[in-house]
C-alpha positions as CSV (number, residue, x, y, z in Angstrom):
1,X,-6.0,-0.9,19.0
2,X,-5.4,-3.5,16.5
3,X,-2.9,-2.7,13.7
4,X,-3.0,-5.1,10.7
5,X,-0.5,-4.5,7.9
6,X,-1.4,-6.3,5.0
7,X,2.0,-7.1,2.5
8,X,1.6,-8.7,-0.8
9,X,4.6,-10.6,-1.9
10,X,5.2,-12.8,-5.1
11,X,9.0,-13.9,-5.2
12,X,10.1,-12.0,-1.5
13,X,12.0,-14.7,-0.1
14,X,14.4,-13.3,0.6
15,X,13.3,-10.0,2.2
16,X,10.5,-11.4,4.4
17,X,12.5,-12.9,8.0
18,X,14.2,-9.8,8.0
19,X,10.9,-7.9,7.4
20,X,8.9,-9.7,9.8
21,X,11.9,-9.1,12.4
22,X,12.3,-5.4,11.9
23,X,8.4,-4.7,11.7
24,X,7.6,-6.3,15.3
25,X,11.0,-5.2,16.6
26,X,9.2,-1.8,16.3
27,X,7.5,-2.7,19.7
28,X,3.9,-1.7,18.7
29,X,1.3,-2.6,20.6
30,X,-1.5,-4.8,18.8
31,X,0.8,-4.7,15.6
32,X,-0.1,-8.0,13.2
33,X,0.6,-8.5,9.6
34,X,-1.4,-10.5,7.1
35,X,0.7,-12.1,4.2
36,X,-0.8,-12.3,0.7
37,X,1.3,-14.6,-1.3
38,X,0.6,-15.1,-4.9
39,X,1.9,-19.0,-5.0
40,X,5.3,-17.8,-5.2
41,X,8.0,-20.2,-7.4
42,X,10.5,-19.2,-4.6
43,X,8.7,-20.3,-1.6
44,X,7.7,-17.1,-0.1
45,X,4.0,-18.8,1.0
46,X,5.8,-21.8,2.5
47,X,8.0,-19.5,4.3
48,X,5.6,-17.5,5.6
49,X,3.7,-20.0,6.9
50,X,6.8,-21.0,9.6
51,X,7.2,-17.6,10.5
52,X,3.7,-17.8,11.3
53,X,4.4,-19.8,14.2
54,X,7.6,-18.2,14.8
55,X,5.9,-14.9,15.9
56,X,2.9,-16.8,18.3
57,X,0.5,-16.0,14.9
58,X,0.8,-12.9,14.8
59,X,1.4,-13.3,11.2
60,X,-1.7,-14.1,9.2
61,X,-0.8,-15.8,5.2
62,X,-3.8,-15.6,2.4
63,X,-2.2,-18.1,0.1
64,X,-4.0,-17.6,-3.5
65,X,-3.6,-19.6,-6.4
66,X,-1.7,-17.5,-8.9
67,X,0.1,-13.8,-9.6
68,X,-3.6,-11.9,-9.4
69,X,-2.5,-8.2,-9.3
70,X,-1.9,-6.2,-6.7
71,X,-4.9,-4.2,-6.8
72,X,-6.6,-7.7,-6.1
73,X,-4.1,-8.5,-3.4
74,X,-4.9,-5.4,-1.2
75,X,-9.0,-5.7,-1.6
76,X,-8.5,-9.3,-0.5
77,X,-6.2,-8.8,2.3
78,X,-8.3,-5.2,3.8
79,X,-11.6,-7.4,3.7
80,X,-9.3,-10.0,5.8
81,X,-8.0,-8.0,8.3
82,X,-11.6,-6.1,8.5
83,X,-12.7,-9.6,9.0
84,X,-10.2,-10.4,11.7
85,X,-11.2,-7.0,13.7
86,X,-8.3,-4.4,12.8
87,X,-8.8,-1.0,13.4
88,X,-6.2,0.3,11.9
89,X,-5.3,-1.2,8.2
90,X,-2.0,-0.7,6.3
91,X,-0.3,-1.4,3.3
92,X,3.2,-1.3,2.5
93,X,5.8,-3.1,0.1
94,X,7.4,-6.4,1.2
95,X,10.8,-4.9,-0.7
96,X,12.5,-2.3,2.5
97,X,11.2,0.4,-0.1
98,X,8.9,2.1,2.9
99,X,11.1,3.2,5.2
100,X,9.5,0.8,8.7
101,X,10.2,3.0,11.3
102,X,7.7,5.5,10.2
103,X,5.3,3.4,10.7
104,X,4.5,4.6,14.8
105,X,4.4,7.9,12.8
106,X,1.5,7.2,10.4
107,X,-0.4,5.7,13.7
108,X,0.3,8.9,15.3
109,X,-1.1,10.7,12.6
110,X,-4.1,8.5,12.1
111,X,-5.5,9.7,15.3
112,X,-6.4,12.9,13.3
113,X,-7.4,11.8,9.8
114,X,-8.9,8.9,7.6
115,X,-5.9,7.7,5.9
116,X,-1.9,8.4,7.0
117,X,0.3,8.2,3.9
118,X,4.0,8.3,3.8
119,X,5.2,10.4,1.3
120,X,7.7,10.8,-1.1
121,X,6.5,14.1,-2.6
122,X,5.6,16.8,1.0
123,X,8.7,18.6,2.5
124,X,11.1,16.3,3.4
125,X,10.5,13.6,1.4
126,X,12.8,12.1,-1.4
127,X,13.1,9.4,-3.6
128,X,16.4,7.1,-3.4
129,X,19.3,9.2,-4.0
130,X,21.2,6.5,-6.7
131,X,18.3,5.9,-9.0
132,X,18.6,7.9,-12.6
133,X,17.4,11.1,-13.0
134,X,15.2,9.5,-16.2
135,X,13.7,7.4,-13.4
136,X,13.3,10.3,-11.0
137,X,11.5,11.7,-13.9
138,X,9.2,9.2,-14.9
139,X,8.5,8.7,-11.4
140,X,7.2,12.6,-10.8
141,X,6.0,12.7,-14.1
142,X,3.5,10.1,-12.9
143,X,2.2,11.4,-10.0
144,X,1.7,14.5,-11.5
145,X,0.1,13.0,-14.3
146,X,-2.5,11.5,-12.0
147,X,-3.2,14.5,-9.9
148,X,-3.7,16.9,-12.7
149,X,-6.4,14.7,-14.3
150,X,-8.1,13.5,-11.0
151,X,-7.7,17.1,-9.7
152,X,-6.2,15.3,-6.2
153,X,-4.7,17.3,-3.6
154,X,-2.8,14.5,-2.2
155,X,1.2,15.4,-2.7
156,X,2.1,11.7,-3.1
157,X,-1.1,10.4,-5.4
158,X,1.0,7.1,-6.5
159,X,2.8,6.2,-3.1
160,X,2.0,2.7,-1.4
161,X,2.5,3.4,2.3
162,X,-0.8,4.1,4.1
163,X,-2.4,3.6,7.3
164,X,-6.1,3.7,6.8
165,X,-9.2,3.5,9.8
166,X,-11.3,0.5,9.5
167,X,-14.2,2.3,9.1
168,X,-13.1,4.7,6.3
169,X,-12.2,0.8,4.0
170,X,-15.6,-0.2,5.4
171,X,-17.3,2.7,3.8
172,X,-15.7,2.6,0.4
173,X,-16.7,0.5,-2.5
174,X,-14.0,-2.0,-2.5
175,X,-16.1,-4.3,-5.2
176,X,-15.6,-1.4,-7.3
177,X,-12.0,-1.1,-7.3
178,X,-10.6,-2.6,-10.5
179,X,-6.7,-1.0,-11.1
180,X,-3.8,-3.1,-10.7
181,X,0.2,-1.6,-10.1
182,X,0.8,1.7,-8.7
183,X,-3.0,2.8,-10.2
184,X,-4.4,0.9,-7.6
185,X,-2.8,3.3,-5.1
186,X,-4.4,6.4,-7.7
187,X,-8.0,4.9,-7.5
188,X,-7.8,4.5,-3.5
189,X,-7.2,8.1,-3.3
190,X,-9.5,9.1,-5.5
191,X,-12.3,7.3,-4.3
192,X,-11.7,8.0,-0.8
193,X,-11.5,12.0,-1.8
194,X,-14.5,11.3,-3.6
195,X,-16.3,10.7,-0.3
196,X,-14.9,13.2,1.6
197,X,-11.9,11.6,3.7
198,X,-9.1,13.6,5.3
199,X,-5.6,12.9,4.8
200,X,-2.5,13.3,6.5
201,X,1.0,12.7,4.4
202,X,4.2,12.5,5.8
203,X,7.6,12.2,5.1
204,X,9.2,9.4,3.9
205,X,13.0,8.6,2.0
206,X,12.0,6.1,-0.8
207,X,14.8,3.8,-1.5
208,X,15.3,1.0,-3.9
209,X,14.6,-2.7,-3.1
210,X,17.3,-4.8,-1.0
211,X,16.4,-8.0,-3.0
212,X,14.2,-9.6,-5.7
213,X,13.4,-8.0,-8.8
214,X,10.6,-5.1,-9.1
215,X,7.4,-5.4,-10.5
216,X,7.0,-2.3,-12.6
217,X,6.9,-2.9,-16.5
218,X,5.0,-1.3,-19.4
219,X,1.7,-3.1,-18.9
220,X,1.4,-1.3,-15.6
221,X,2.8,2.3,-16.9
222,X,0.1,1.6,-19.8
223,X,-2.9,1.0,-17.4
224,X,-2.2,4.4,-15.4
225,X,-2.6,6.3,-18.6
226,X,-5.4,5.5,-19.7
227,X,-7.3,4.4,-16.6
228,X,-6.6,7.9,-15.0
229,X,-9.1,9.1,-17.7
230,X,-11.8,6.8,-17.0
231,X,-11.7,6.7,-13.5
232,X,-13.7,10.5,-13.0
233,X,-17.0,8.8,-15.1
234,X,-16.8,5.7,-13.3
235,X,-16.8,7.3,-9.8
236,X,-19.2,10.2,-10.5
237,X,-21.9,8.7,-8.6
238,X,-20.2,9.2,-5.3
239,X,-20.7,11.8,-3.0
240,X,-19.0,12.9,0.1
241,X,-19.9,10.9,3.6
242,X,-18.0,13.6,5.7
């Protein structure tokens, strides 16, 4: 089985050699990574391009020309690594937010759903233990927010560590995805519940970034608000494939 994770980074210089060495020091068999650099000012696109040949190409980089969006960032790099024959497709942060050695964990589970997701919101899960209660807060608040309106079952509706199959990505309408920030994680759940695809969550501690600055800011807490309302018309065409 082929195992691509696909890591967008803009300004993660200095997280990614230690990244790149704890993900394949994980030992996984058919484990790759695709890079999606946003023509970071701090070199992460040139760097990962010599870590490339550091680790016999197991690293792929997708260099584009400018800070596109995350949302954009993920559609581009799943229809890569669908491309390049994965069978298993993942996402994760390029910060040491997603806790890496789960990741044998969400493979494991894999084997028995559609999409694995590491969550911060099932038993056992927790967010970072130093960060605010006001961010705590804001941070349930917005999960909650998105499951109540998008009536989704999943605990962890915002979260950004999955595992999904190849042929559940292949049978979603990824040209239809438009959400950028955390909503992009929202609309991926909502249009792979819309079709009928089983998911598995499990535990994860969320902690706060080693390095670099994060990307949240209003614009992004903005479009969750209001996008959460438009996604049910825009998606009520679809009907479950399973």
């Amino acid at each position: 089985m082929k195992t691509t994770i696909v890591i967008p980074t803009y300004n993660e210089k200095e997280n990614l050699p230690l990244l790149m060495e704890k993900l394949f020091g994980l030992g996984m068999d058919g484990l790759n990574v695709l890079i999606v650099d946003d023509n970071s000012p701090d070199g992460t696109g040139d760097l990962a391009e010599e870590l490339r040949g550091a680790y016999a190409e197991r690293i792929s980089v997708l260099h584009r020309a400018g800070k596109l969006g995350l949302g954009t960032a993920y559609i581009q790099g799943f229809q890569r690594a669908i491309a390049d024959g994965a069978d298993y497709i993942g996402q994760m942060d390029a910060d040491f937010s997603h806790p890496i050695e789960k990741l044998p964990l969400l493979a494991e589970e894999l084997k028995a759903c559609d999409v694995a997701i590491g969550s911060r919101y099932v038993k056992g899960g927790k967010l970072d233990e130093d960060w605010p209660l006001f961010r705590k807060l804001l941070s349930g608040f917005g999960n909650l927010y998105a499951r109540a309106i998008l009536g989704l079952s999943i605990r962890d509706a915002t979260g950004g560590y999955k595992l999904w199959r190849k042929t559940t990505l292949t049978a979603m309408p990824l040209d239809r995805i438009k959400s950028n920030g955390y909503m992009f994680q929202v609309e991926m759940n909502f249009v792979a519940t819309r079709l009928g695809f089983r998911f598995s969550e499990i535990p994860i501690y969320f902690r706060e970034r080693i390095a670099g600055a994060s990307k949240m800011n209003f614009a992004i807490q903005r479009e969750a608000a209001i996008r959460c309302w438009k996604l049910r018309s825009e998606y009520r065409d679809l009907k479950p494939i399973k």
